[in-house]
C-alpha positions as CSV (number, residue, x, y, z in Angstrom):
1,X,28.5,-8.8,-30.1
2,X,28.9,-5.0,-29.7
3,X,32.4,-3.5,-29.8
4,X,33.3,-1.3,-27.0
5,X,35.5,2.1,-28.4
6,X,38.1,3.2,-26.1
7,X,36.8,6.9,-27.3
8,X,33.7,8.0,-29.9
9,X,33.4,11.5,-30.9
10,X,30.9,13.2,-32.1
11,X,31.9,16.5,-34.4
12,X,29.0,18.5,-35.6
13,X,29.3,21.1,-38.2
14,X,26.6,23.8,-38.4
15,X,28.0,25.1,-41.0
16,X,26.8,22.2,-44.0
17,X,24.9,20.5,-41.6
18,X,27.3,17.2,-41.7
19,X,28.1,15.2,-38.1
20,X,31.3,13.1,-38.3
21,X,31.5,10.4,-36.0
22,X,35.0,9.3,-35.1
23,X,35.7,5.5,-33.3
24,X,38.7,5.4,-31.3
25,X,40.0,1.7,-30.8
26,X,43.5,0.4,-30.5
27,X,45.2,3.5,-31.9
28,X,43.0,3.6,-34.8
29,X,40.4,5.8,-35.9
30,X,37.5,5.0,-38.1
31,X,35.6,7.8,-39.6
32,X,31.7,7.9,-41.2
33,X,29.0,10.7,-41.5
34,X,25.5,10.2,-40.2
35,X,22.6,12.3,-41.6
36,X,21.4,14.4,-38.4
37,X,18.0,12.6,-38.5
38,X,19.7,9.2,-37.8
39,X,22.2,11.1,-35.4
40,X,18.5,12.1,-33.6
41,X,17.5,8.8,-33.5
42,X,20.5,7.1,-32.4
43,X,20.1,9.9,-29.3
44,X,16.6,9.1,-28.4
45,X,17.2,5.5,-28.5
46,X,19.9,6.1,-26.3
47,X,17.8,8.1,-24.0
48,X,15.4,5.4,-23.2
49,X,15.3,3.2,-20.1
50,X,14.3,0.3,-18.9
51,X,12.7,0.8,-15.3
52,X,12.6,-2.0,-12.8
53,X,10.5,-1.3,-9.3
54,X,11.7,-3.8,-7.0
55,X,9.5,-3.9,-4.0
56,X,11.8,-6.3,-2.4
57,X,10.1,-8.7,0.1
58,X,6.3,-7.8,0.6
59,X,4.9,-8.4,3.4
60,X,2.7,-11.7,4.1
61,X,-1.0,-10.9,3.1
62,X,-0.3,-8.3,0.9
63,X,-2.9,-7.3,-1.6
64,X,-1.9,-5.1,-3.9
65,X,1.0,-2.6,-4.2
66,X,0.5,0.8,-6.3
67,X,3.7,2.5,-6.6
68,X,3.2,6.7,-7.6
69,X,5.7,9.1,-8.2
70,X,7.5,9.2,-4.4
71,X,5.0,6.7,-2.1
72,X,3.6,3.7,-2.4
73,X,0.1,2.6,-1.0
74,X,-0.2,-0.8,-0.1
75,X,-2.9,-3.1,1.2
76,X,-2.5,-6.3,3.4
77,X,-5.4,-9.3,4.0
78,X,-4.6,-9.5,8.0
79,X,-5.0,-13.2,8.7
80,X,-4.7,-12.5,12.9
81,X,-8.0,-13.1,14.7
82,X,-7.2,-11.9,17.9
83,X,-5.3,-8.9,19.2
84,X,-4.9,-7.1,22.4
85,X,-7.4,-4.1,22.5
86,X,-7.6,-1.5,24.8
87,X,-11.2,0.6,25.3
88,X,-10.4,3.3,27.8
89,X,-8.5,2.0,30.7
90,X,-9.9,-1.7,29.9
91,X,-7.4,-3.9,28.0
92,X,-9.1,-7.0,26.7
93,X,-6.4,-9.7,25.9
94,X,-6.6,-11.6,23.1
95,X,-9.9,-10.0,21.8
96,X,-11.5,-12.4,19.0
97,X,-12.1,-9.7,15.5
98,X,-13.2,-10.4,12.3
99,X,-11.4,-10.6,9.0
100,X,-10.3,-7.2,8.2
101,X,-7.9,-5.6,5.5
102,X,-5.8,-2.6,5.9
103,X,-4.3,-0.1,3.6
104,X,-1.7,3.0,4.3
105,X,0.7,5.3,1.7
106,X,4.2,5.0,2.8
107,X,7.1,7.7,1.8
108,X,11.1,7.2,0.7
109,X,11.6,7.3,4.6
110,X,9.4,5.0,5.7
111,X,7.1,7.3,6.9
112,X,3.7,5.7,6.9
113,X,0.1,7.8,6.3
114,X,-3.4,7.7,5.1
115,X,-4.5,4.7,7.3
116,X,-7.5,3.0,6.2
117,X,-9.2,-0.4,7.3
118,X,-12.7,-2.6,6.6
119,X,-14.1,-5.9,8.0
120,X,-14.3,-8.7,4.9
121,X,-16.1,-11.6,4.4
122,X,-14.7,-14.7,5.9
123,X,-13.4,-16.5,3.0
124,X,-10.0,-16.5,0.4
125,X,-10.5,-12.4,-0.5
126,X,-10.9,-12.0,-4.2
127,X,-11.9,-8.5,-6.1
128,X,-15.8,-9.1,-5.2
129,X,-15.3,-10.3,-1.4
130,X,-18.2,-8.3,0.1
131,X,-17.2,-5.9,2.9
132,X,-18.8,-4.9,6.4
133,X,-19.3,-1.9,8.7
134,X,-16.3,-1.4,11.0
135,X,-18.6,-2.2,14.3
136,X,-15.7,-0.1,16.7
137,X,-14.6,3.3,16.9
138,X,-12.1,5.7,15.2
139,X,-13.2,4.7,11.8
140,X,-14.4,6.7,9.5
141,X,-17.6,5.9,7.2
142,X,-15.2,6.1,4.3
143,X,-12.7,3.4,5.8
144,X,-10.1,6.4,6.8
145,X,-8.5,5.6,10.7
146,X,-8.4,8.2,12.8
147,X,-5.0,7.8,14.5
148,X,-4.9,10.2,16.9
149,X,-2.2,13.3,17.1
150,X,-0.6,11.3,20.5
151,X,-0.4,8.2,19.3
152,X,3.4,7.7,17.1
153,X,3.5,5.3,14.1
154,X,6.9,3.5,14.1
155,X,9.1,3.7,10.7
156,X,9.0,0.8,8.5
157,X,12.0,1.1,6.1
158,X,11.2,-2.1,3.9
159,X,7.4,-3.3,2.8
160,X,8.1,-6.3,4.7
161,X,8.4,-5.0,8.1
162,X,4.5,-3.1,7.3
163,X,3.0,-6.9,8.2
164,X,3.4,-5.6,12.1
165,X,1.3,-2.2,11.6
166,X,-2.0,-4.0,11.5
167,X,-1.2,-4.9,14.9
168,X,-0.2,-1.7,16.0
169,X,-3.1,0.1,14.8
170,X,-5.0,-2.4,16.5
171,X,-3.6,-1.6,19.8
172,X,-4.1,1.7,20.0
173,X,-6.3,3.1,22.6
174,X,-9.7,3.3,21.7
175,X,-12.2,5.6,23.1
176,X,-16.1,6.6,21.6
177,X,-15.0,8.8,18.3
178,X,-16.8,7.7,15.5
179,X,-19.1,4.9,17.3
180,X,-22.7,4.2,16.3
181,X,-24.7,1.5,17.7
182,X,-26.0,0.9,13.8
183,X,-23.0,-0.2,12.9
184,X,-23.6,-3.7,14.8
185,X,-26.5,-6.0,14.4
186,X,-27.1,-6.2,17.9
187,X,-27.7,-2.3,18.5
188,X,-25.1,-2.6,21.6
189,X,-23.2,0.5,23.2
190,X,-19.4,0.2,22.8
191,X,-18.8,-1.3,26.6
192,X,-21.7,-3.4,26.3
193,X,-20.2,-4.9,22.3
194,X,-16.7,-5.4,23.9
195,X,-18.1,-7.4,27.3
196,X,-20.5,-9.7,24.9
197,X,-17.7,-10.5,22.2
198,X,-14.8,-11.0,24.7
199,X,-15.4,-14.9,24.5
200,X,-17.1,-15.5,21.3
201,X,-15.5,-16.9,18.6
202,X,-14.5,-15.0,15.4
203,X,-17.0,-16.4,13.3
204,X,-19.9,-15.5,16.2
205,X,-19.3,-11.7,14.0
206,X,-20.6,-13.0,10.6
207,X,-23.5,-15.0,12.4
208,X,-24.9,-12.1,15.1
209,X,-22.7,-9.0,14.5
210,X,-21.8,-7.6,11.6
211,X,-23.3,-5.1,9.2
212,X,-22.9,-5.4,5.1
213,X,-21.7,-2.4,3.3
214,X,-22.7,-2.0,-0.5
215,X,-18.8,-1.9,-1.6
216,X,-16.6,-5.3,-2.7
217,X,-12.9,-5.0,-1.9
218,X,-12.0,-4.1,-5.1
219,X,-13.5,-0.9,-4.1
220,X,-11.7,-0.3,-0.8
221,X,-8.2,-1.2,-2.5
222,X,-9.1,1.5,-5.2
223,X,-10.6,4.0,-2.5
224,X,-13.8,4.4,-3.8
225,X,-15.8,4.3,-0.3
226,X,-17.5,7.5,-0.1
């Protein structure tokens, strides 16, 4: 077991090059010299750390978890198949959606940014689950989500609370930016996509709907869409 001193100092003379290290315990004083090379390494060992990231609680479905210097990007699985979607002035309640995943950096504050989301494969996502064209707007080629300057993202100051942004993203307006008929199977306009799936089922997408991409989902937690 170690000893804990009540004092240690350290005298260093220059002079002939000699440390003297002095242990204080109990009113005593024990004295030895250390050669500065060993004085070096006792400092250097000293020095080093053991770091511990703690994410705390993740949130349910989350993928991975890269931590950088100040932010953290994370991506969840979201398991909902249904959310409330609004195109234009036209809210569509419960609107049936494919498996999707979604990433985002978020800061110290809890300051989220650099939104991204793709449509997956219906099945338990590994690295190689194969991915699919978004078939809505405000998506990006390269999975980025256009967020809009209006629209405010709430705070989020654990990773647990992110499970709910999905959600949010979801129900954001939508409007035409970044639509293409190509990106569904069915060549439909946006209006005419949204009145055909309001009553299908989710899996109706992978039968009729849905577009492959030539990227696995190893790829999109990366971010090397393109």
């Amino acid at each position: 077991m170690s000893t804990i001193f009540d004092e240690v100092v350290v005298r260093i003379n220059a002079a002939d090059e000699t440390i003297r290290v002095e242990e204080h315990l109990d009113g005593g004083v024990s004295v030895k010299e250390i050669l500065p090379a060993d004085f070096l390494k006792i400092l250097t060992n000293s020095a080093m750390e053991n770091h511990c990231i703690d994410t705390g609680f993740l949130p349910e479905g989350c993928l991975s978890v890269k931590i950088y210097d100040k932010k953290k990007q994370v991506v969840l699985w979201n398991s909902a198949l249904h959310a409330d979607v609004t195109y234009f002035n036209t809210l569509y309640e419960r609107f049936p959606l494919p498996r999707m995943v979604f990433a985002f950096g978020i800061d110290p504050d809890g300051k989220t940014s650099s939104y991204r989301l793709a449509v997956v494969a219906d099945e338990k996502p590994t690295p190689k689950t194969v991915m699919y064209e978004y078939p809505f707007s405000n998506v990006y080629s390269h999975t980025g989500i256009c967020i809009g300057a209006a629209n405010s993202m709430p705070l989020h100051k654990s990773l647990r609370s992110l499970a709910a942004l999905p959600n949010h993203i979801l129900g954001l307006p939508n409007n035409d930016h970044n639509f293409s008929r190509a990106n569904n199977r069915l060549n439909l306009g946006y209006r005419d996509l949204m009145e055909h799936l309001k009553d299908k089922p989710p899996a109706y997408y992978y039968e009729r709907v849905l577009v492959p991409r030539s990227f696995t989902l190893q790829d999109f937690i990366d971010n090397k869409i393109r």
